[in-house]
N, C-alpha and C positions, 0 to 999 in steps of 0.2 A: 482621480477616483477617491470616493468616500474612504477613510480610513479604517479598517476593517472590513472592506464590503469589496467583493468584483462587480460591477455593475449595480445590477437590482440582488446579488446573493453574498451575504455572509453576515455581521453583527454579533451582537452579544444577545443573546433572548436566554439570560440565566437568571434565578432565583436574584435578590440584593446581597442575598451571603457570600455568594461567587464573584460578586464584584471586587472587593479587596486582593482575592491572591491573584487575577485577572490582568488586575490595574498593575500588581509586583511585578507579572512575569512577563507585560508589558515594553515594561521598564527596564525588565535585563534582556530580554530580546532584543530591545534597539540600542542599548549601552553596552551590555557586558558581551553579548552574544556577536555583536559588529566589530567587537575590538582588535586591533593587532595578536595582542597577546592569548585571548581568547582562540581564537581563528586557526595562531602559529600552534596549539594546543592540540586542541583541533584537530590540523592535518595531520600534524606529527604521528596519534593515536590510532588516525583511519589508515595509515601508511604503515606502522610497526605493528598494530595489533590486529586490524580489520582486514589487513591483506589488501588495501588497493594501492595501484588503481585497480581494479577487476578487467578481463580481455574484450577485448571486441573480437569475437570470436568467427571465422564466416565457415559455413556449413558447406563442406565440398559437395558430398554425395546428393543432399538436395538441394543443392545452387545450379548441380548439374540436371538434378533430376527438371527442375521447374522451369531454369532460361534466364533467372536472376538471379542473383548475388543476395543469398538469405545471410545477415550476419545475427548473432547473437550479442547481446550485452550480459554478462556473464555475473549477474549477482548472486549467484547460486554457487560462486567457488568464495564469495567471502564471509568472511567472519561466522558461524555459526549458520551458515546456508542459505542467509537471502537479503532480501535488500534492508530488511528493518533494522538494522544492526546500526546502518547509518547514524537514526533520528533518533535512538536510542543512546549512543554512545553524547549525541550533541546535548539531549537533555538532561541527562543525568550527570554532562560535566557541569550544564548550568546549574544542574540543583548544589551543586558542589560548590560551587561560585555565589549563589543565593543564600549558601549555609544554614541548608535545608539539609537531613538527613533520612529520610525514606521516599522512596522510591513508588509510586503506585503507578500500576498499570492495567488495563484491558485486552482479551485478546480472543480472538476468533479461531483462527487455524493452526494458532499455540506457535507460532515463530516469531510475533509483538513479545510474547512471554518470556519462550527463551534469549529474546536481547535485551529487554530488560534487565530479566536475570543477568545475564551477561555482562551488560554497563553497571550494574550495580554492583557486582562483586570486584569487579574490576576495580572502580571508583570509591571500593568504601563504602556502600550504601547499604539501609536495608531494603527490600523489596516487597511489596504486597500485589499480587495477579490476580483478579477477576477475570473468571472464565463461564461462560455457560455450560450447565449439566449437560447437554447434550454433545459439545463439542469437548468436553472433558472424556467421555468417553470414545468418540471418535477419532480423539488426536492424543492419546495415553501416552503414548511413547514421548511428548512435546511437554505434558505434565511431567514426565520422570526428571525429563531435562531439567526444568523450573526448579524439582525439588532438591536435585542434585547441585545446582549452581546456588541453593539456599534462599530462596524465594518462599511467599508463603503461598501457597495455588486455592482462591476461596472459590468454591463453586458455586454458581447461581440460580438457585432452582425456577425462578419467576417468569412468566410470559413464555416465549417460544424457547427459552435457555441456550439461547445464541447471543453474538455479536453483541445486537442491541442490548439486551437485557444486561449484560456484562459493562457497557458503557454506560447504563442509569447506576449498578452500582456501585460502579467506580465513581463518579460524580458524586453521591449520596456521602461516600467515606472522605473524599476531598473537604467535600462541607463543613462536614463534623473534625477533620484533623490538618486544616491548612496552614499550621502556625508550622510545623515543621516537615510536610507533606507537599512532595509535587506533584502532578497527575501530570504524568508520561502520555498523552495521548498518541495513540496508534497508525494514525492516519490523516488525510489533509482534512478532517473532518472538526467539528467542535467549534465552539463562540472563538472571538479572535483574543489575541492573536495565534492559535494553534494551525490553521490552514498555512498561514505565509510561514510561521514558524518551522513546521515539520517539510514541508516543501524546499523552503530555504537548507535545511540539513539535507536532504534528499537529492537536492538540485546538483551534486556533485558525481550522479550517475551521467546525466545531460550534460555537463561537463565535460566530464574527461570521452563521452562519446561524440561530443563534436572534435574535440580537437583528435581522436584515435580516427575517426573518419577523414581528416583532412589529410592524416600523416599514411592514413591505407592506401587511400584512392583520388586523395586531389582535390574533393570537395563534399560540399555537405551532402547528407544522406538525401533520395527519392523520398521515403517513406519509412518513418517513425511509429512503431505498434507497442502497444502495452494494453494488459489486464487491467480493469476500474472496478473496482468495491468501491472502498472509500475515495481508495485512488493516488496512495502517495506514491507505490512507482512509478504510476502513468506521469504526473507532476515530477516528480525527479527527471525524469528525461523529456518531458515537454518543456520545462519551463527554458532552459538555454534556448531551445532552439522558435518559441514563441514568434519572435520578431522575424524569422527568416520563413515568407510567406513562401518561397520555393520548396520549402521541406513540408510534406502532408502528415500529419498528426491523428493518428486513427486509436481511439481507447476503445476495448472492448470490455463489453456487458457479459455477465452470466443471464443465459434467458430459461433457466432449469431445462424441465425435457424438453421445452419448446411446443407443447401439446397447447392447445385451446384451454384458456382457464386453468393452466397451470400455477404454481408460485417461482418465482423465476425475482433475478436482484438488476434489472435492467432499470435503474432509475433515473438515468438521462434521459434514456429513451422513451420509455411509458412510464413515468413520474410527474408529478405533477408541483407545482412548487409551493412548499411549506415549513415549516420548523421542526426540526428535531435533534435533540441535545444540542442544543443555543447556538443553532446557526441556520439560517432560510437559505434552503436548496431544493433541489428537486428529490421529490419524495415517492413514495409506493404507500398511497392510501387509499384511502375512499373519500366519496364527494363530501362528507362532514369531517373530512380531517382526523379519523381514526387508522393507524399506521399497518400497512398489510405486513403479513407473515413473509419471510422471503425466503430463497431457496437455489444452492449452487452446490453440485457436485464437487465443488472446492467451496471448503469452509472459510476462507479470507475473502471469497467473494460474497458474501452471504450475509447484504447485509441489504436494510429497505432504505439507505439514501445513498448520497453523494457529496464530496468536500465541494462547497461551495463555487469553486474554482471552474472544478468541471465545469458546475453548470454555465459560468459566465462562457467559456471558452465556447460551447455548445452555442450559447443563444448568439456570440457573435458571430459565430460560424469560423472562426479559426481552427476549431478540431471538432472532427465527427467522430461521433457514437452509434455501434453497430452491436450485434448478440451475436453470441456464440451458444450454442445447447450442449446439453452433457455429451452424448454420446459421441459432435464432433470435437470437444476437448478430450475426451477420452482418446480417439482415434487419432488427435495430434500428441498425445502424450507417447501413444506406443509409435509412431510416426519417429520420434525424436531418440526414443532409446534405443528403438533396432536400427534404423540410419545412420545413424550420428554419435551412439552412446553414450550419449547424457539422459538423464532423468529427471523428467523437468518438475516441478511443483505444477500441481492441477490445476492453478491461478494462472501459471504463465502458459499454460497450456491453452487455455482460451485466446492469446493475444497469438500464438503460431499458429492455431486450430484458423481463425480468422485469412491468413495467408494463406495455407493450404489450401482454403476453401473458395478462394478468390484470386486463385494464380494467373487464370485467364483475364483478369483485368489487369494485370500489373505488366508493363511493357517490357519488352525481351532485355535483358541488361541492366535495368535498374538495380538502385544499393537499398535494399531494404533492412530496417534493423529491426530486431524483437527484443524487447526488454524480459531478458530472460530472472524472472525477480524472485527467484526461488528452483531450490532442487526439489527434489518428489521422494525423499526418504518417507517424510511424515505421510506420505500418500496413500501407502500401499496398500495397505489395511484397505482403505478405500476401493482401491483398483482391487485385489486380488477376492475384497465380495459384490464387486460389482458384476465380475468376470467368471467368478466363482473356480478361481484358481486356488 
C-alpha cells in the first residue's frame, strides 16, 4: 500500500507551509516513536498514570437479559474518562522528544481537550485548545476542566462552530507557529501521517482486548462494536484484530434524528469521497464539493468526514458501517445506567444502542464487545434537556 494512503484514501492535500513539520513528524513517528526506549516510556506512563490496562468488563444483567455475552471495553474508567488520553499522552511525549514545547489541540466534545490538557501539564508542556462556540457552551464543564489543568481554551466563532471549524483553526495556528508547535490531532483523521499515527497510540485498546478475550473465554471475540466520528476508538480496537477474518468489526455512525433530510454525521455511509483537512475520505457534501453541516446528539460524533482508514476498511468490506439515531442512543444510554450502572458517554452510546437494537440477529451465546470509549459525566446537561429533567 502507497505510503500514507489506505487504498484509494489518505495523502497529504495540505498547503506547501505544512509540508516541513509534516515531513518532521514523519520522521519521529517512524524513528523516535518505534523505538525501544520511546515505547518502554510509553507503557510505563499508560500503566502508572493512565490507569491501564482498562477492564473487559461483561454485563451480567443484559448478557442475561439478551442470550449473549455483552462485554464492555472499559475506557471510561481511564485516565480522565475516555479513550483520548491514550494518543494524547503518545503525542505530547513525542513533542517532548522533538523538543518542541506547546502543545496545540482541537476538540469537539471537550475530552480531546481535557487530555491534552492533561499530557501536557503532566509532560511540561504548554497547551493551546480550539473549540467551537457552540460546543463551548454545550460541553462547559469540559472547558473548566481545560482551564483548570492550564490550557488556553480559544473559541471559534466561524462556520457551524463545531468540530470542523475548530480543526481549520487549529491547522491555520500550526502554520503560522510550527517552529516550536505540535498539533495534537484528535482523531484518526488529518494528512499523514496522523491517521496511522494516532491509530498506532490507540491500537493498545485492541490490544490488551484481544489478549483479555483469550484469557476470559478461550478465544477471539464474535463481534467487535465501536462509535465512528472520526474514528480513533473504532481504529484502536479494530486495528489488532484486522487480520482475524472470524471476528466481525461493526463501527457505528451517528444518523441525527434519523428524519428525512435531517443533518446527521454518517459519512461512510452516505458520504461521498472527497478532501477535507489534507486527507481524501469519505465526505458529507454536495455534488460540487461544498462540505454539509453535521449533526450528533453526542458532540464527538459530529463531525462531516471520516479517518481515512474507515473508509478503506468500508470499501474492502472488512468492516461495516451502520447508523444509530439520537433517540436510540439516548435509549441505550439510560439502558446502561439503570442496568448495569455505568454512564456511558453519548458516543459509546451509539456503538451499544446498535446492539440493543439488533439483538435478534446476534446468535444465542456469542462474546460480543463494545468499546465502551468514554463516561457520560460531560453528557448530562445534554440528556437532562433533552429529557427535560
Amino acid at each position: 500500500m502507497k505510503k500514507g494512503y489506505f487504498g484509494d484514501f489518505g495523502g497529504q492535500f495540505v498547503p506547501e507551509l505544512l509540508m516541513p513539520p509534516l515531513k518532521e513528524l514523519d520522521d519521529a513517528y517512524r524513528t523516535i516513536a518505534r523505538s525501544k526506549p520511546f515505547l518502554t516510556e510509553f507503557g510505563q506512563i499508560l500503566a502508572e498514570y493512565v490507569g491501564r490496562s482498562t477492564p473487559l468488563y461483561r454485563c451480567p444483567n443484559l448478557s442475561a437479559e439478551l442470550g449473549f455475552n455483552l462485554y464492555l471495553k472499559r475506557e471510561d474508567l481511564a485516565h480522565t474518562g475516555a479513550h483520548k488520553i491514550n494518543n494524547t499522552i503518545g503525542q505530547a511525549l513525542l513533542t517532548r522528544h522533538m523538543g518542541k514545547r506547546v502543545l496545540l489541540a482541537e476538540t469537539g466534545a471537550g475530552q480531546h481537550g481535557v487530555a491534552s490538557a492533561t499530557a501536557a501539564a503532566m509532560l511540561g508542556l504548554s497547551c493551546i485548545v480550539y473549540m467551537g462556540a457552540t460546543d463551548v457552551e454545550r460541553q462547559a464543564h469540559n472547558v473548566q476542566r481545560m482551564r483548570l489543568l492550564g490550557a488556553e481554551v480559544r473559541p471559534v466563532q466561524s462556520g457551524t462552530k463545531t468540530l470542523k471549524d475548530a480543526i481549520n483553526a487549529a491547522l491555520r495556528h500550526w502554520i503560522a507557529e510550527q517552529a516550536d508547535t505540535h498539533y495534537c490531532i484528535g482523531s484518526v483523521v488529518g494528512p499523514a501521517p496522523f491517521p496511522e499515527l494516532v491509530r498506532d497510540f490507540q491500537s493498545v485498546i485492541g490490544h490488551e482486548c484481544r489478549q483479555q478475550c483469550v484469557e476470559r473465554f478461550g478465544t477471539l471475540p464474535d463481534l467487535v462494536v465501536a462509535c465512528v466520528g472520526g474514528g480513533s476508538n473504532a481504529m484502536g480496537i479494530f486495528h489488532p484484530f484486522v487480520e482475524d477474518r472470524e471476528v466481525r468489526l461493526v463501527g457505528v455512525e451517528a444518523a441525527g434524528t434519523g428524519q428525512p433530510g435531517c443533518y446527521h454525521s454518517a459519512s461512510v455511509t452516505q458520504g461521498t469521497p472527497g478532501v477535507l483537512h489534507g486527507t481524501r475520505t469519505r465526505l458529507l457534501q454536495t455534488a460540487d464539493g461544498q462540505i454539509l453541516p453535521s449533526h450528533s446528539v453526542a458532540p464527538g460524533l459530529d463531525y462531516p468526514g471520516v479517518g481515512p482508514e474507515h473508509s478503506w476498511l468500508d470499501a474492502s468490506g472488512r468492516a461495516e458501517y451502520v447508523t444509530v439515531n439520537d433517540a436510540q442512543a439516548l435509549s441505550a444510554f439510560h439502558a446502561l445506567c439503570r442496568k448495569e450502572g455505568i454512564i456511558p458517554a453519548l458516543e459509546s452510546s451509539h456503538a451499544l444502542a446498535y446492539v440493543l437494537e439488533n439483538r435478534d440477529t446476534i446468535e444465542p451465546g456469542s462474546n460480543v464487545v463494545v468499546n465502551l470509549s468514554g463516561r457520560g459525566d460531560k453528557d448530562l446537561g445534554i440528556v437532562a434537556e433533552t429529557f427535560g429533567m
